[in-house]
Residue frames relative to the residue before (quaternion, step in Angstrom):
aa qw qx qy qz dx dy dz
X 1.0000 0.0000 0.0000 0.0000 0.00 0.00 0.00
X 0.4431 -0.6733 0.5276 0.2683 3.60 -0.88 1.20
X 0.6654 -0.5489 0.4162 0.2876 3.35 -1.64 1.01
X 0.1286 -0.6939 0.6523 0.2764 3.70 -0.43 -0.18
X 0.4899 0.6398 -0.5087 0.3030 3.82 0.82 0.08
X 0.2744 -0.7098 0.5602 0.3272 3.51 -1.01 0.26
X 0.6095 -0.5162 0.5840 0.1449 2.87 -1.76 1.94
X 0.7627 -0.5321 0.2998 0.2125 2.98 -1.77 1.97
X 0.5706 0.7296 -0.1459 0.3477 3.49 1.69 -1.65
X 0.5578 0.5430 -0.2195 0.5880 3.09 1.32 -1.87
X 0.7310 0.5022 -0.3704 0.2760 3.74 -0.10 -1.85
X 0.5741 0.5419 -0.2963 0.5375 3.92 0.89 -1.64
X 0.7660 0.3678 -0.3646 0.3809 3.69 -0.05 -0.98
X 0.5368 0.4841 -0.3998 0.5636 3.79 1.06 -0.59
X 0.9501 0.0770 -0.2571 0.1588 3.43 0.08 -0.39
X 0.2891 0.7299 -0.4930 0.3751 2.68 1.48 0.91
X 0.5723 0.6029 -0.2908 0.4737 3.75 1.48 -1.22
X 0.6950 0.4080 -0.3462 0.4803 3.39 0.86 -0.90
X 0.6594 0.2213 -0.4661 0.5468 4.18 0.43 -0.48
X 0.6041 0.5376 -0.5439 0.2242 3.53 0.08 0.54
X 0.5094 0.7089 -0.1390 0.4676 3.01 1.67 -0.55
X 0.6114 0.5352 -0.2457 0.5285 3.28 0.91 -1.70
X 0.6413 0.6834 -0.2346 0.2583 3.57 0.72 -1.34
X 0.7715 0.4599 -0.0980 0.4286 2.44 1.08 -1.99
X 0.7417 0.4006 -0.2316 0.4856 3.68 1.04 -0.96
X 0.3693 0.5217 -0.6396 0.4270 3.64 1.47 1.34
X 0.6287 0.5692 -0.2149 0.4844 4.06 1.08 -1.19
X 0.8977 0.0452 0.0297 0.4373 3.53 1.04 -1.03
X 0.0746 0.8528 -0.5148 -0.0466 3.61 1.35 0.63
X 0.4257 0.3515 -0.6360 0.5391 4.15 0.08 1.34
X 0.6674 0.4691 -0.5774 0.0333 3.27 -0.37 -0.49
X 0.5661 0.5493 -0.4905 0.3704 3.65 0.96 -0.04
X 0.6055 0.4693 -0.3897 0.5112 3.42 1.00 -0.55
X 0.9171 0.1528 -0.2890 0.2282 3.56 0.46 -0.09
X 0.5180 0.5698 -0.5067 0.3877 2.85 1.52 1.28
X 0.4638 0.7216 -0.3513 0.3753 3.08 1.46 0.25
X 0.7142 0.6109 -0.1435 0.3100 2.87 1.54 -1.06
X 0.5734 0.5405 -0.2024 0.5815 2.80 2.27 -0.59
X 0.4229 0.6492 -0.4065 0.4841 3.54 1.24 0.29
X 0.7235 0.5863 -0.1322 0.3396 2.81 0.74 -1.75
X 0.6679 0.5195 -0.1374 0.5149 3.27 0.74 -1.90
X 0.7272 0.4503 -0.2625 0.4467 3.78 0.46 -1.08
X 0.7825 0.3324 -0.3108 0.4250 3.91 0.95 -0.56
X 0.5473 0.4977 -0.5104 0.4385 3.32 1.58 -0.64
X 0.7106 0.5371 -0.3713 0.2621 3.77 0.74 -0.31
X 0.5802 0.4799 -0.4407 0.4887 3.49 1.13 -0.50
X 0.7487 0.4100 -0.3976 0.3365 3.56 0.90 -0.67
X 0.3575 0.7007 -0.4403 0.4329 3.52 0.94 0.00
X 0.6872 0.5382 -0.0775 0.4817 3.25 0.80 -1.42
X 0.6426 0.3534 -0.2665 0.6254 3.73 1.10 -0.56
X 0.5268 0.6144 -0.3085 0.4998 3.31 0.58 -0.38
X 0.8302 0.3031 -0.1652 0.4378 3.49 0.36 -1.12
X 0.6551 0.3761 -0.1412 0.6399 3.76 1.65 -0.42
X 0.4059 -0.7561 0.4823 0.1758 3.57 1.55 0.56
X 0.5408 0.4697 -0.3481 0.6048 3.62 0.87 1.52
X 0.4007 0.7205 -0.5401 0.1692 3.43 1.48 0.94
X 0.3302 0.6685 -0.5061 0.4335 3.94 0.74 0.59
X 0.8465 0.0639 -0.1619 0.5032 3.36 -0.07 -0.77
X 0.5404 0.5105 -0.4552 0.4901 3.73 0.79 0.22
X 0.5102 0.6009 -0.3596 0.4993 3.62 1.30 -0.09
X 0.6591 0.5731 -0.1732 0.4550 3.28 1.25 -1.39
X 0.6821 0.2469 -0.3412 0.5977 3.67 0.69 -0.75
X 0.4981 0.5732 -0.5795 0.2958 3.69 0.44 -1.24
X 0.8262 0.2837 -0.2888 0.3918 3.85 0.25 -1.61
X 0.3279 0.6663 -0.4880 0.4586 3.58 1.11 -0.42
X 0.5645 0.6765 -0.1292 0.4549 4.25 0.43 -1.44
X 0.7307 0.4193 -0.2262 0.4891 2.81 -0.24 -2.21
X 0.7193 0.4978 -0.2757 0.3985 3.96 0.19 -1.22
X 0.6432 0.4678 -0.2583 0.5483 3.60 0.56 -1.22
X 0.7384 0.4341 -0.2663 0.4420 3.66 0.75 -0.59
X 0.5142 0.4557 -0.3718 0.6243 4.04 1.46 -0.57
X 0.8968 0.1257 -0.3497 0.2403 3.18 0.01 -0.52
X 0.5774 0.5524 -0.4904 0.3479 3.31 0.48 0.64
X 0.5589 0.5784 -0.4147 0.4255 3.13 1.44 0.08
X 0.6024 0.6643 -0.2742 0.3475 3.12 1.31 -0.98
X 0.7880 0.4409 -0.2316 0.3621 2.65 1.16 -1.50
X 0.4975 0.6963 -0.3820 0.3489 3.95 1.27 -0.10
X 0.6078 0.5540 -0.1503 0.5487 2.96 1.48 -1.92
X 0.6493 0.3415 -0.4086 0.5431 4.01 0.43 -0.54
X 0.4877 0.5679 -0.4400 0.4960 3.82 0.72 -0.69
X 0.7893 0.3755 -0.2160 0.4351 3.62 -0.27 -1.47
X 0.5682 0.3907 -0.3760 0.6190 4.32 0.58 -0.78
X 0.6632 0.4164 -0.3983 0.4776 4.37 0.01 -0.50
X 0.6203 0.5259 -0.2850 0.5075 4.08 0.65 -0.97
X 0.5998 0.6260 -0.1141 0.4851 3.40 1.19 -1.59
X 0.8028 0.2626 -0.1509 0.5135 3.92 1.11 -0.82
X 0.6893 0.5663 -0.2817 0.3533 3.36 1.15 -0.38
X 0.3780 0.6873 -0.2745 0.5562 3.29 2.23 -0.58
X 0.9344 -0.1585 -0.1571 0.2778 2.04 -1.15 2.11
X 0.5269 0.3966 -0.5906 0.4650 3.17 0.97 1.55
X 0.8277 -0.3917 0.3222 0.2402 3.08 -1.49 0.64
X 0.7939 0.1745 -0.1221 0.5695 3.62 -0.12 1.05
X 0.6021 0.6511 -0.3694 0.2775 3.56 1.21 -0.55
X 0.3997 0.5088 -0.5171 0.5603 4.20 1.66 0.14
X 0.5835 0.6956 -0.3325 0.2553 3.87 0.68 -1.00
X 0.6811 0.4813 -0.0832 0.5455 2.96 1.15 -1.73
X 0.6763 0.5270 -0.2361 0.4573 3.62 0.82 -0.46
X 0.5532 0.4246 -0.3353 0.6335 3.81 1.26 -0.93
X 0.7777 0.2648 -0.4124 0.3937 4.04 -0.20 -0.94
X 0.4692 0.2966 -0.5880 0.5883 4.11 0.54 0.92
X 0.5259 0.5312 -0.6617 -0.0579 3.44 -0.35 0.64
X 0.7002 -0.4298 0.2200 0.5259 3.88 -0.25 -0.38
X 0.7082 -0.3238 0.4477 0.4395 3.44 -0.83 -0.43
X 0.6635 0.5206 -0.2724 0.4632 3.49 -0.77 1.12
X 0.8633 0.2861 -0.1236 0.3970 3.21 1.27 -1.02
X 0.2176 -0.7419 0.5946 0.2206 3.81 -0.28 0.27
X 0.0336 0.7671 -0.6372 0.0668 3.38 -0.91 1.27
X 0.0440 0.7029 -0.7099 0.0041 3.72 -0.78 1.07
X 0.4143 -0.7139 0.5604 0.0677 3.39 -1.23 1.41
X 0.8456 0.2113 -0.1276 0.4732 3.34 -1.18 0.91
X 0.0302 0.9180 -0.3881 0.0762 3.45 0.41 0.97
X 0.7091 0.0763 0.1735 0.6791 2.17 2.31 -1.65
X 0.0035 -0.8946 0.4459 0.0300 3.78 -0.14 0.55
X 0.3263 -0.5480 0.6518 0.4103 3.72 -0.49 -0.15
X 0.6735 -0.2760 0.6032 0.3263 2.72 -2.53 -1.44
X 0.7509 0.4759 -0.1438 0.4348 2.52 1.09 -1.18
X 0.5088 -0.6597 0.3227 0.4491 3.87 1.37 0.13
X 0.5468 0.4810 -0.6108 0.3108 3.83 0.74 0.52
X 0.3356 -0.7371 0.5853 0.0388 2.79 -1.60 1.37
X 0.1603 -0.7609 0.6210 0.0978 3.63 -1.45 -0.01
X 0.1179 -0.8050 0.5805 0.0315 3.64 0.06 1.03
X 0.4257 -0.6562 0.6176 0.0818 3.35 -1.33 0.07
X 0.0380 0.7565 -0.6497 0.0650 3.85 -0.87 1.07
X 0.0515 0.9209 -0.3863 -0.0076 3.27 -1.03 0.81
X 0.2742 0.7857 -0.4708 0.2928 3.59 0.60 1.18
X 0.9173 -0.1996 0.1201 0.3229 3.08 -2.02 -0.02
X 0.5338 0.6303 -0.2356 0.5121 3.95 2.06 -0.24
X 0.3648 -0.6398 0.4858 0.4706 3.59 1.60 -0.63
X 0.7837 -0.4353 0.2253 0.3815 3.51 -1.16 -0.10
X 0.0749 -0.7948 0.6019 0.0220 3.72 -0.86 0.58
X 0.2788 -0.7576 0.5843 -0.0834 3.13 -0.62 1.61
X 0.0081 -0.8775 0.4749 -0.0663 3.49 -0.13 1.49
X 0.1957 -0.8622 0.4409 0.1543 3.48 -0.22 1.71
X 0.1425 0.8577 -0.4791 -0.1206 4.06 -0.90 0.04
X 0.3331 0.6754 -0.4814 0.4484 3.62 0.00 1.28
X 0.6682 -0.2169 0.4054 0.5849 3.51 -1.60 -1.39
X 0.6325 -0.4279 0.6074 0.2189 3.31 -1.51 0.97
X 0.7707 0.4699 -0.1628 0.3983 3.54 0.02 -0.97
X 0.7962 0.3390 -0.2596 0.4287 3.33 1.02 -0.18
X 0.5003 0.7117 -0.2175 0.4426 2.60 1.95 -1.13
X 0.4816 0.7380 -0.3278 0.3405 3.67 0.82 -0.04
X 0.6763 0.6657 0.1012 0.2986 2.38 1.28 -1.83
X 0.6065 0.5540 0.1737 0.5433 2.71 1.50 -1.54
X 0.7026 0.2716 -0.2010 0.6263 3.50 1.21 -1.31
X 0.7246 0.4425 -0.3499 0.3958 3.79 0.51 -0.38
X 0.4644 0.4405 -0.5593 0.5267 3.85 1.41 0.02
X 0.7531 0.4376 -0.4620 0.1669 3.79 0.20 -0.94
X 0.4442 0.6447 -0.4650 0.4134 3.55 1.99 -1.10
X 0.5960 0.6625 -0.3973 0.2193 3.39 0.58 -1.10
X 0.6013 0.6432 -0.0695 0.4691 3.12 1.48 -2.03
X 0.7298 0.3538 -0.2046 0.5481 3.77 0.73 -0.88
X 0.6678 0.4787 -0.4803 0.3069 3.53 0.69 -0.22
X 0.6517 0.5080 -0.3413 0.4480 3.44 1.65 -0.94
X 0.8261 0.2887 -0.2737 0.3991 3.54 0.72 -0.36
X 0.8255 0.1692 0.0656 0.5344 3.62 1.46 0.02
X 0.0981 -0.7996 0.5392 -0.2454 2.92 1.85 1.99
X 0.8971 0.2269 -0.2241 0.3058 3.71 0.07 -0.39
X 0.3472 0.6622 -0.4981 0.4391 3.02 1.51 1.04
X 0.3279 -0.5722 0.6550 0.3688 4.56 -0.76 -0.09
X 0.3366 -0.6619 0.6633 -0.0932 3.84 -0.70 1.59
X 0.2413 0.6439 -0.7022 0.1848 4.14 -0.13 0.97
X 0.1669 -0.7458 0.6448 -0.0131 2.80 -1.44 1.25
X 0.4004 -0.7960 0.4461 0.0838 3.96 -0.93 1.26
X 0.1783 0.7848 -0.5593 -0.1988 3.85 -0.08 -0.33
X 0.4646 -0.7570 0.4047 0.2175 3.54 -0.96 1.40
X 0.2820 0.6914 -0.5162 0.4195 3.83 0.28 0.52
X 0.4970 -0.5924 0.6113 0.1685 3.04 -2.08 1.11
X 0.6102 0.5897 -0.3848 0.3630 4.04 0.90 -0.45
X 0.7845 -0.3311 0.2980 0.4314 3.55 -1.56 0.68
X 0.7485 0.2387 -0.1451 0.6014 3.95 -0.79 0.73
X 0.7893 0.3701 -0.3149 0.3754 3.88 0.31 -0.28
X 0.5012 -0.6620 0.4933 0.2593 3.50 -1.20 0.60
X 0.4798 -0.5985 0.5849 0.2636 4.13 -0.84 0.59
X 0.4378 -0.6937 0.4365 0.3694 3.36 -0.69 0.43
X 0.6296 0.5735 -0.3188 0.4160 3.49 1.10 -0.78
X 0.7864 0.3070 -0.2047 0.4954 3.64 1.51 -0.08
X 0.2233 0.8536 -0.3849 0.2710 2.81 1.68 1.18
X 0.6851 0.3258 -0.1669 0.6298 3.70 1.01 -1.13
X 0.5522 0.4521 -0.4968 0.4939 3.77 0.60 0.19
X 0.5891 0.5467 -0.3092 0.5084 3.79 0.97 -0.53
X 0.7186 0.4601 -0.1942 0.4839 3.29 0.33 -0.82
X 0.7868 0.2279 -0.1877 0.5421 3.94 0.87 -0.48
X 0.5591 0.5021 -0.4725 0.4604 3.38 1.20 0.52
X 0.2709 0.7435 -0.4761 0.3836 4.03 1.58 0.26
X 0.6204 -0.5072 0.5633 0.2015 3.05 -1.53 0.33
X 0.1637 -0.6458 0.7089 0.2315 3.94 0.06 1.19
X 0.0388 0.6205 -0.7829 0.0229 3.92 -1.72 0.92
X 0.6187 0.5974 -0.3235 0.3944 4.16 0.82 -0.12
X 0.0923 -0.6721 0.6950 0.2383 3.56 -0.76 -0.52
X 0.8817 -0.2090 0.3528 0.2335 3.16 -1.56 0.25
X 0.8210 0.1849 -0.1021 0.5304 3.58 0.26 -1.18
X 0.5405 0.5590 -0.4317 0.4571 3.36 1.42 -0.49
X 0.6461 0.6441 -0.2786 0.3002 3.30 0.79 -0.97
X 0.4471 0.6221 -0.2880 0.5746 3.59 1.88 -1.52
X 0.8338 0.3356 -0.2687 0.3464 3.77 0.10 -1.34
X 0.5162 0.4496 -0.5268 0.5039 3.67 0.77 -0.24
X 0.7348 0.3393 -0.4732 0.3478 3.84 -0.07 -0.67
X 0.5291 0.6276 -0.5126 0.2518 3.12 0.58 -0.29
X 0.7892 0.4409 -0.2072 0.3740 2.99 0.54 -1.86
X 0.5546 0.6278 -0.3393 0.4280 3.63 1.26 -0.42
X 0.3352 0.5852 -0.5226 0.5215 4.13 1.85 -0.30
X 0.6446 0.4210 -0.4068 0.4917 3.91 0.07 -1.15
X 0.7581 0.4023 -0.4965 0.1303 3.37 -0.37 -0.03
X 0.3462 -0.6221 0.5667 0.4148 4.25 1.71 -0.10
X 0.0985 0.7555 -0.6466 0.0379 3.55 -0.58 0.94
X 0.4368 -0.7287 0.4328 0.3015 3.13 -0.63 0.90
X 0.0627 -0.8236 0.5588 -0.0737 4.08 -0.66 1.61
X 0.0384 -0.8295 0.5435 -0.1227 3.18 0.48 1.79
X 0.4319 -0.5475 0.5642 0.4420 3.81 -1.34 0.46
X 0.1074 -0.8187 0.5635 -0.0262 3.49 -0.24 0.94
X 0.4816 -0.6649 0.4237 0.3826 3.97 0.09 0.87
X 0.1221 -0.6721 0.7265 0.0750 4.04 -0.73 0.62
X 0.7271 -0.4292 0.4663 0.2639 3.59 -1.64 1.21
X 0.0754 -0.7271 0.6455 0.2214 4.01 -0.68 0.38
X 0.6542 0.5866 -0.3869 0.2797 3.62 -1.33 -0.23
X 0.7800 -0.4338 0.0986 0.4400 3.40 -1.05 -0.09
X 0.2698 -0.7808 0.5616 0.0466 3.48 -0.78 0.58
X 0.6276 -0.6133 0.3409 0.3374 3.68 -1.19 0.79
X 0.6729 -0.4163 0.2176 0.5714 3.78 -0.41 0.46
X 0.8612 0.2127 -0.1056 0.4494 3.52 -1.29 -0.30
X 0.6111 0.5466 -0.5076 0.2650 3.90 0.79 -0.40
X 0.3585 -0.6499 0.6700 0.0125 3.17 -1.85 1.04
X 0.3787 -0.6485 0.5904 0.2958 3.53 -1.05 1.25
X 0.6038 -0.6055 0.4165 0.3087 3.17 -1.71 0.96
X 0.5479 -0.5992 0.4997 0.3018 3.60 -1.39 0.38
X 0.6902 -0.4668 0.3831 0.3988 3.30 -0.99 -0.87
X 0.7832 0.0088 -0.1338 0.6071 3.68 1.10 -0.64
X 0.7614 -0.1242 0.3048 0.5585 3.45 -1.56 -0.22
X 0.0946 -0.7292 0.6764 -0.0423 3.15 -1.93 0.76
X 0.4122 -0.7301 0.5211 0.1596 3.80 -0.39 0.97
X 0.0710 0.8124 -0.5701 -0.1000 3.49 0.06 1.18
């Protein structure tokens, strides 16, 4: 006879949802009220519907079937958007966002840094190179045009785009950072991609323990390591 206990697996996933929760309703204290509501609204409607085609049993059944598939994708945006919402505009928090990117990309944080904590990370995939600035505009210039410099001598025939994370005219939101970055022009293949990193090992990047944002973080994201990573 099968256990009816819930499996360690089950327990972690329950509470992970719950300190994800807690989290969220420090950034956004509606969101229970307004994912509930989207429960609500989505079964009272399928059942309405059954009701009105005299099939409110199993239109109950998908309606709540729905109702779920529909909480939790709200949830999950709204916990997405209150995590995007805390990491802004601390130090390392464009960092933490490139090493969740997908598969494909090689990201090595901190390439470059002031004193003064602007940074300049580095992405590399199938888009050519992406230079990602986060700090003062004003310096950050600075910074991106020593690295263009850097890629032309070792990877003139690579396209060099450079990002600056920031909510002001010309700058990218962090929360539309990795949508930026995969909406590029793919101009690489695969192996082409292997050889730019390579040649980019020759270049001593600078791989400082650079502070990374604590707290809650979009699903699946992982705090960067120390060097470049083959996604």
């Amino acid at each position: 006879m099968a256990s009816s206990e819930p499996t360690p697996e089950n327990t972690g996933r329950l509470k992970q949802i719950a300190l994800t929760y807690k989290m969220t309703r420090r950034a956004d204290p509606k969101v229970g009220l307004i994912v509930a509501g989207v429960g609500i609204l989505v079964l009272g409607a399928a059942l309405g519907i059954g009701f009105l085609i005299g099939h409110p049993i199993y239109l109950g059944i998908v309606g709540f079937l729905l109702a779920l598939l529909g909480m939790a994708i709200i949830f999950g945006r709204r916990a997405e958007a209150a995590a995007f919402g805390q990491m802004e505009g601390q130090p390392g928090a464009a960092a933490a966002v490139l090493d969740n990117m997908k598969r494909g990309w090689t990201v090595t944080p901190a390439v470059s840094m002031t004193r003064q904590q602007d940074v300049v990370h580095r992405a590399v995939g199938k888009a050519g190179i992406v230079l990602v600035g986060e700090g003062n505009p004003n310096r950050l210039k600075g910074l991106l045009a020593a690295e263009k410099k850097k890629m032309n001598r070792v990877v003139a025939d690579v396209p060099v785009h450079d990002v600056v994370v920031g909510n002001d005219e010309g700058q990218v939101p962090l929360k539309k950072l990795r949508a930026t970055l995969v909406k590029l022009p793919r101009v690489l293949q695969g192996p082409q991609v292997t050889q730019v990193n390579d040649r980019l090992k020759a270049l001593g990047d600078l791989m400082s323990n650079m502070p990374i944002p604590k707290g809650p973080m979009p699903k699946g994201m992982r705090m960067p390591k120390g060097g470049g990573k083959l996604r």
